[in-house]
DRENKE-428630 format. One record per residue (C-alpha): residue number from 1; residue in one letter; x, y, z. Coordinates in nm, 2 decimals. Layout:
BEGIN
(NUM, 'a', (X, Y, Z))
...
//
This chain:
BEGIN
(1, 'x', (0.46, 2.71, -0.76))
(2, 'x', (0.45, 2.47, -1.06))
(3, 'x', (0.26, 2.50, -1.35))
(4, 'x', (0.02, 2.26, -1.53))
(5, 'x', (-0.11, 2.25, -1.84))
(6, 'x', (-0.49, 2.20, -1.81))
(7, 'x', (-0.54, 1.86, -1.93))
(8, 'x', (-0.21, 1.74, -1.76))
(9, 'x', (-0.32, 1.90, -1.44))
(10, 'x', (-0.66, 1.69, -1.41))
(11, 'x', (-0.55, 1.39, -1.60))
(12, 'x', (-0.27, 1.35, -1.29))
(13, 'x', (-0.57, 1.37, -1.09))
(14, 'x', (-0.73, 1.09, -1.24))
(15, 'x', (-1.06, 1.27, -1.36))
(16, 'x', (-1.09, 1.10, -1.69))
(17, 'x', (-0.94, 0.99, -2.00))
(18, 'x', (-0.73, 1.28, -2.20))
(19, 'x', (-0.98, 1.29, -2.49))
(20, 'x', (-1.26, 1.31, -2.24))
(21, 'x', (-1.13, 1.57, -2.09))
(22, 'x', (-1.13, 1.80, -2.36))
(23, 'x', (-1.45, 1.74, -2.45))
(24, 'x', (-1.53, 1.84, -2.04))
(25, 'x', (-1.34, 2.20, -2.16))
(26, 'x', (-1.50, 2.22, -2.49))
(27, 'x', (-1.85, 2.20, -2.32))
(28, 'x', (-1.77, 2.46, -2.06))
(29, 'x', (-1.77, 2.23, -1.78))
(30, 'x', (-1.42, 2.33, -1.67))
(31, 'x', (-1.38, 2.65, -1.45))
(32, 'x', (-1.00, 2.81, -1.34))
(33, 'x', (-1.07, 3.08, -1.04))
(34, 'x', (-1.47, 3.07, -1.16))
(35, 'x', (-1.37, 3.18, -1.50))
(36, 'x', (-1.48, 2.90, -1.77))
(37, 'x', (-1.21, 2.76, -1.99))
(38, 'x', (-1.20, 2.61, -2.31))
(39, 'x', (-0.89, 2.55, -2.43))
(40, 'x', (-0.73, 2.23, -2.28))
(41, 'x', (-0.36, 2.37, -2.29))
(42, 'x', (-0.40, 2.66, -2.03))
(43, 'x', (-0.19, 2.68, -1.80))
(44, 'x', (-0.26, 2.60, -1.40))
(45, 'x', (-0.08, 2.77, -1.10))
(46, 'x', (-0.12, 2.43, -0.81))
(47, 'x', (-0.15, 2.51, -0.53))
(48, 'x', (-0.30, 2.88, -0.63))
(49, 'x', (-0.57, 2.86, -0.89))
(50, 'x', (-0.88, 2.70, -0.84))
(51, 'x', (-1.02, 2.41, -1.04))
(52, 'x', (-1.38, 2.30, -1.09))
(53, 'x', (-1.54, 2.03, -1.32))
(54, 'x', (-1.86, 2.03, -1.26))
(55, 'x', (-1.85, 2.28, -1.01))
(56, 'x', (-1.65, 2.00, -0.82))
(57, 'x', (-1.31, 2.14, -0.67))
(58, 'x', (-1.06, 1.91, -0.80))
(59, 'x', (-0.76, 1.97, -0.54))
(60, 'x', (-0.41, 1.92, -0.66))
(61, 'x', (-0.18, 1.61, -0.54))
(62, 'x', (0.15, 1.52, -0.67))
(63, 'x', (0.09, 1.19, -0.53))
(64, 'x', (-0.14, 1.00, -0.30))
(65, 'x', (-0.06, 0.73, -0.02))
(66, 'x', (-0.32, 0.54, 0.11))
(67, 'x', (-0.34, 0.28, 0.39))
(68, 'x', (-0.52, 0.00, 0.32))
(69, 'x', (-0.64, -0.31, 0.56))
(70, 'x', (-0.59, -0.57, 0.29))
(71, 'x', (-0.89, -0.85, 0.33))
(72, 'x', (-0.82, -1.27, 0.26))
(73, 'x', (-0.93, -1.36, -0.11))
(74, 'x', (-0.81, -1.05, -0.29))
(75, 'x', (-0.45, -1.06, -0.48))
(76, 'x', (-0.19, -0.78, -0.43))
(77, 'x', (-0.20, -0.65, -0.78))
(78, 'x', (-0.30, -0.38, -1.03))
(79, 'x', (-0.54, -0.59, -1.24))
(80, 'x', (-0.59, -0.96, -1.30))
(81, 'x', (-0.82, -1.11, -1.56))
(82, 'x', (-1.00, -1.37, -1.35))
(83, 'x', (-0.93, -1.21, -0.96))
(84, 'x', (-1.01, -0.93, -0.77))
(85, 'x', (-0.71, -0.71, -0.68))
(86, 'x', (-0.64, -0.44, -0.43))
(87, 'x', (-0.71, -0.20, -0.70))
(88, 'x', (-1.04, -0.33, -0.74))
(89, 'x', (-1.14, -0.20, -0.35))
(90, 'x', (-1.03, 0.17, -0.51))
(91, 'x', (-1.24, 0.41, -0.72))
(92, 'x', (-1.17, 0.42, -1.11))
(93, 'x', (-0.98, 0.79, -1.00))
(94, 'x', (-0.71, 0.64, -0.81))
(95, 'x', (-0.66, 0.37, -1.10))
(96, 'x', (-0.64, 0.59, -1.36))
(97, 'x', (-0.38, 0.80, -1.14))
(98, 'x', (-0.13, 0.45, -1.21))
(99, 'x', (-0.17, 0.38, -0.83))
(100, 'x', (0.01, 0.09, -0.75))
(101, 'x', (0.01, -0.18, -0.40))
(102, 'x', (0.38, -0.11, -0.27))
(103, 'x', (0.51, -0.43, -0.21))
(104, 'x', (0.28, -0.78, -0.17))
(105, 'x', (0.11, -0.94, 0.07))
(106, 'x', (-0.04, -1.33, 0.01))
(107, 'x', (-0.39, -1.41, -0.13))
(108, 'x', (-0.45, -1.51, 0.23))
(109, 'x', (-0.31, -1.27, 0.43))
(110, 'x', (-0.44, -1.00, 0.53))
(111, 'x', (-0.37, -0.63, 0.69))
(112, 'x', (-0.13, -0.34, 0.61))
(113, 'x', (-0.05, -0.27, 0.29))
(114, 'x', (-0.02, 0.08, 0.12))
(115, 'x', (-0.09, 0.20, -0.18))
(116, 'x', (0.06, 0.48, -0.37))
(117, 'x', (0.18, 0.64, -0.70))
(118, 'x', (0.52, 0.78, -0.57))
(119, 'x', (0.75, 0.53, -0.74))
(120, 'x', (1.07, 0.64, -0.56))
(121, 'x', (0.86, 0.64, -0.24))
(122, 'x', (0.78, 0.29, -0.32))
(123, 'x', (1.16, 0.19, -0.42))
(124, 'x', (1.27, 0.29, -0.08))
(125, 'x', (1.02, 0.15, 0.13))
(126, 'x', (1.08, -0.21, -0.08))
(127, 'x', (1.50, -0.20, -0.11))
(128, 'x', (1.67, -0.42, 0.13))
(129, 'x', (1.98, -0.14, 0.20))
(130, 'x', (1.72, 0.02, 0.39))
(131, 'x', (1.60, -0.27, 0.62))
(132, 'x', (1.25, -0.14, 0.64))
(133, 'x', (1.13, -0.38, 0.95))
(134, 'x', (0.72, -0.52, 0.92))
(135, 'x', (0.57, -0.66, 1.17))
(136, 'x', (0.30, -0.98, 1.11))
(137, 'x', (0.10, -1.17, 1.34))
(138, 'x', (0.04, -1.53, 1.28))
(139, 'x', (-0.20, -1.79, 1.39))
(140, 'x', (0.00, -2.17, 1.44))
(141, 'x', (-0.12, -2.48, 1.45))
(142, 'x', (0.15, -2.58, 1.72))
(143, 'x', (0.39, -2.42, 1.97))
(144, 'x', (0.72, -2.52, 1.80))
(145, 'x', (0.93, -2.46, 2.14))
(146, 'x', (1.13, -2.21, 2.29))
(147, 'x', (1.40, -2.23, 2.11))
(148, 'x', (1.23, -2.16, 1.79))
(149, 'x', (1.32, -1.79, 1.91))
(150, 'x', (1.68, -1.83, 1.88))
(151, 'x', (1.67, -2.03, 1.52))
(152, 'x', (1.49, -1.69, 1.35))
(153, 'x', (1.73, -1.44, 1.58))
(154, 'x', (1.98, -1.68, 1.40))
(155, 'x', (1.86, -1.68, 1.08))
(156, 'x', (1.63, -2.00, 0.95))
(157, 'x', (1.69, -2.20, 0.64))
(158, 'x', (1.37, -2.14, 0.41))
(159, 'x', (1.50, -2.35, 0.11))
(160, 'x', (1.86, -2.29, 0.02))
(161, 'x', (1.82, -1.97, 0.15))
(162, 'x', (1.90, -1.83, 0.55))
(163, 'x', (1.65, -1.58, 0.63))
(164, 'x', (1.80, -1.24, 0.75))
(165, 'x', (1.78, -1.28, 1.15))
(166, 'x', (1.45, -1.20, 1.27))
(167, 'x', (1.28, -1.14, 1.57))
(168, 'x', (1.00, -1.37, 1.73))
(169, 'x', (0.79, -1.34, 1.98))
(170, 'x', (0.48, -1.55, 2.15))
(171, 'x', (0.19, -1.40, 2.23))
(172, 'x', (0.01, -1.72, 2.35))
(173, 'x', (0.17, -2.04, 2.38))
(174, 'x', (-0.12, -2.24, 2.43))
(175, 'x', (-0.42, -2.30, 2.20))
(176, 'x', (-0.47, -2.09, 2.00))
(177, 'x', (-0.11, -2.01, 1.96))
(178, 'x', (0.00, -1.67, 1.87))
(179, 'x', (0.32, -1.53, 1.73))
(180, 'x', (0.44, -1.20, 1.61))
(181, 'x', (0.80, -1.20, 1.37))
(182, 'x', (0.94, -0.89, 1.28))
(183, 'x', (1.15, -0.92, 0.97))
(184, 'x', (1.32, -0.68, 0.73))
(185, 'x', (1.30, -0.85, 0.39))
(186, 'x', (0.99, -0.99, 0.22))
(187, 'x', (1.07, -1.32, 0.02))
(188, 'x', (0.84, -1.52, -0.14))
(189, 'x', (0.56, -1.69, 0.14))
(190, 'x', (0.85, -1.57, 0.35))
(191, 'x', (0.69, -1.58, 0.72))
(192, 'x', (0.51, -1.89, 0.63))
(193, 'x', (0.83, -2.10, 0.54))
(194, 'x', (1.01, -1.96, 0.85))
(195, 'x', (0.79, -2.11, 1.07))
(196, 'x', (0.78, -2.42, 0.85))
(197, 'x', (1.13, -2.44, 0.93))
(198, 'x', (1.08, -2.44, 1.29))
(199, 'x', (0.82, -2.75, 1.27))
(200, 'x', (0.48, -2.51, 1.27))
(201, 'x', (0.23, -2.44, 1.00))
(202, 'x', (0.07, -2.08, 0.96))
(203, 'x', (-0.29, -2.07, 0.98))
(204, 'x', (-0.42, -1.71, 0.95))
(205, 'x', (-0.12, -1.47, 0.90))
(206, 'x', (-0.19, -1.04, 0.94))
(207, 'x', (0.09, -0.77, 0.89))
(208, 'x', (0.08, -0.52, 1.20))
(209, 'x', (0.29, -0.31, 1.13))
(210, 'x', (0.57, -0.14, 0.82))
(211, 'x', (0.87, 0.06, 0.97))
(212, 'x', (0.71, 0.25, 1.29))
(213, 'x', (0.36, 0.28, 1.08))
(214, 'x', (0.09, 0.05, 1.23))
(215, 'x', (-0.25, -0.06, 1.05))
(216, 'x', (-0.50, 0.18, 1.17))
(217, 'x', (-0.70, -0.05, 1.42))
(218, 'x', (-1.01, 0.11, 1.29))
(219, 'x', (-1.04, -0.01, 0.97))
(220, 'x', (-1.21, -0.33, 0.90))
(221, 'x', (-1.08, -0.57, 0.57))
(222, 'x', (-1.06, -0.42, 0.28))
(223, 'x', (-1.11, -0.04, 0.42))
(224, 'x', (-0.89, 0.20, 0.35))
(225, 'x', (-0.78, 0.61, 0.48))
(226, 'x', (-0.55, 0.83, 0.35))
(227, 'x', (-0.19, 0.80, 0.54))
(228, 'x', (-0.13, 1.13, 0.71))
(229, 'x', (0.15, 1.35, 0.67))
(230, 'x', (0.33, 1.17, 1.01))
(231, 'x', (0.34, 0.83, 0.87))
(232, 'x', (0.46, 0.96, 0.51))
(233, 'x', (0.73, 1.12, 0.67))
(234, 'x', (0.82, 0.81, 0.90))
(235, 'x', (0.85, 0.58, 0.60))
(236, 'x', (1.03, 0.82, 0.40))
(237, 'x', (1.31, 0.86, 0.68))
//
């Protein structure tokens, strides 16, 4: 098992700043297997030794993956001066950790979206070699036909660039009308000016679903769970 030094071990954790944190040890408020510590650079066995602060547990991660159901209004960023971001829904912990929204989704969209710290996790999941498919549902203002279907299996022009094909399909055809697309790149407003292409405007637009992992149905906007080990594994494939 790895080891940490002290002050790397729980600033990875996101407990505090690195000079706060040695003034946590100094105090006495840091315990390794119920012994107290004081110096900052002793080492830690993760996954074996114990860690308080507090008398809090702090449990080791090497990285954290969250699933969050991403509300209207908020902006898929780390920090903004004048608007809230996905960040914001997180506790100062995960922040600190450099936790990061993998990929974006709209200002106005809303659903799936995860959030994580893994980098090359993150670098996978976003790189079009690896044709990770995502899944939105979209509210129209019209039915823009049948044969809408065939222009995205085809490939749509979306302004001087042909979508890759994509897969459509109508959930209602009638008022209100319902679509879900399955694509496997994520350009800019992508879905949006797909649909614009095919003589329909999105009105509410939701992502379902990335690779085989689908938004946790129980989850209201701007909630958010831990992914399990399952989905990790299914987006790392």
């Amino acid at each position: 098992m790895p080891k940490l030094r002290l002050d790397k071990f729980l600033r990875d954790q996101g407990i505090t700043s690195r000079s706060e944190i040695r003034e946590l040890v100094r105090k006495g408020m840091v315990q390794i297997n119920d012994n107290v510590v004081r110096d900052p650079a002793t080492h830690v066995i993760t996954g074996s030794d114990i860690v308080k602060v507090n008398g809090e547990e702090i449990c080791y991660k090497e990285y954290v993956y969250y699933m969050l159901n991403k509300p209207k209004g908020i902006i898929t960023a780390t920090e903004d001066r004048d608007a809230k971001t996905v960040l914001d829904l997180f506790p100062d912990s995960i922040r600190r950790r450099g936790a990061f929204p993998v990929g974006r989704l709209d200002k106005d969209t809303e659903g799936l979206l995860i959030v994580t710290d893994n980098g090359a996790f993150a670098h996978d999941l976003l790189s079009p070699k690896k044709h990770v498919k995502k899944l939105y549902e979209a509210l129209l203002d019209i039915y823009p036909g049948e044969w809408s279907i065939k222009a995205f299996e085809e490939g749509v022009d979306i302004g001087g660039y042909i979508a890759l094909p994509a897969r459509l399909n109508f959930i209602s055809r009638s008022c209100p009308v319902i679509a879900q697309v399955e694509i496997y790149e994520g350009k800019f407003h992508q879905v949006k000016r797909m649909f614009k292409a095919v003589g329909a405007t999105v009105i509410e637009l939701k992502r379902l679903r990335m690779g085989e992992v689908w938004l946790d149905k129980s989850l209201r906007p701007g909630e958010y769970r831990e992914m399990t080990d399952e989905e990790i594994a299914m987006l790392a494939r």
